[in-house]
Phi, psi and omega in degrees: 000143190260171168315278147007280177277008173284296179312329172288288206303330184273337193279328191302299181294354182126352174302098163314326180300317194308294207296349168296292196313308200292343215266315172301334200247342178276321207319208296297305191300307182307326190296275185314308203262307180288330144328315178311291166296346176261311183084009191236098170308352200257282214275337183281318179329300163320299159337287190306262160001282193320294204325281226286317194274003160256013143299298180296331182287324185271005186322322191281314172289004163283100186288098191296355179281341173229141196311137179282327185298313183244013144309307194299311148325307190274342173283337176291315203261324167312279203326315206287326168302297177338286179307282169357285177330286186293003178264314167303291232266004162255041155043087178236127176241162148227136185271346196248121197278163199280128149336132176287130166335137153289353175275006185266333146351096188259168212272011172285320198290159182200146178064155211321310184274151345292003168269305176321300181301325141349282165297320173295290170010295156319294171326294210281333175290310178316311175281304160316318158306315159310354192258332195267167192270186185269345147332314189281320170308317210296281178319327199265327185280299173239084196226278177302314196260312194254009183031083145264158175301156158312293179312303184300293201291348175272321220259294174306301178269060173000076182184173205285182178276325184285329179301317183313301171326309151312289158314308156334311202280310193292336174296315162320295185317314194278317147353292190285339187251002171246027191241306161294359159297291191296330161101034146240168207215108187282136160314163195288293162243019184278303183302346173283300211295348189314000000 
């Protein structure tokens, strides 16, 4: 039995401290995929916080037969759909697109231009993502950012594997026509994946 799973059977019975450990080794992924999906450093933050205590409140429906990483992702990714929904329907525009986390920032670069370049990188993908409906950022943040499997991201957004597949295709397609809509032009699978 691994680390992991000691802290969910101890967490199970009510130890808080255990769900403190999964809560130290998930925050970053969980953190990172509602960002993806909110694009609000602010509302992930929240997210991220929802994610876990509706995790913890759900211990008892985790079916130990499948990765605890991608139940928790998909209960991350519900919340964050959600939030999406209810932002469409009170028409919340933000017109300007958001400065990237600094934890999404990555630590090869040094010195101002490969930060600079960086940071446009950050940007200019973030505002793209933001062009997608949300099903499809759902696939493409974890397809790309968290490399899941078809079978996982089908199994988290309760649907098939072709759909997935499909979105994926149709989210590229629309990615490209709106990165060239725009007069820039994405790397194939290096600009997703940054």
């Amino acid at each position: 039995m691994n680390e992991e799973q000691v802290w969910l059977d101890q967490a199970r019975r009510g130890d808080k401290a255990a769900f403190g450990k999964i809560i130290e080794a998930y925050q970053r992924p969980v953190y990172n995929l509602a960002y993806r999906m909110l694009s609000n450093p602010g509302e992930a933050e929240e997210a991220a916080q929802e994610a876990f205590i509706r995790a913890y409140t759900r211990l008892d429906s985790y079916n130990p037969n499948h990765k605890f990483s991608t139940w928790l992702l998909s209960i991350t990714s519900n919340y964050c759909i959600d939030l999406l929904r209810k932002r469409r329907a009170v028409l919340l525009n933000i017109d300007e697109p958001l400065p990237p986390h600094p934890a999404l920032m990555s630590e090869k670069s040094s010195g101002p231009e490969p930060q600079l370049v960086q940071s446009e990188r950050e940007t200019m993908v973030q505002s793209l993502l933001a062009e997608l409906a949300p099903e499809y950022r759902e696939a493409v943040v974890l397809r790309y950012w968290h490399e899941l499997s078809y079978d996982e991201i089908a199994e988290m957004m309760d649907t098939t594997v072709s759909a997935i597949k499909s979105r994926l295709f149709r989210a590229r397609k629309q990615l490209a026509e709106i990165g060239i809509a725009a007069g820039m032009q994405l790397e194939s699978d290096g600009a997703l994946a940054s």
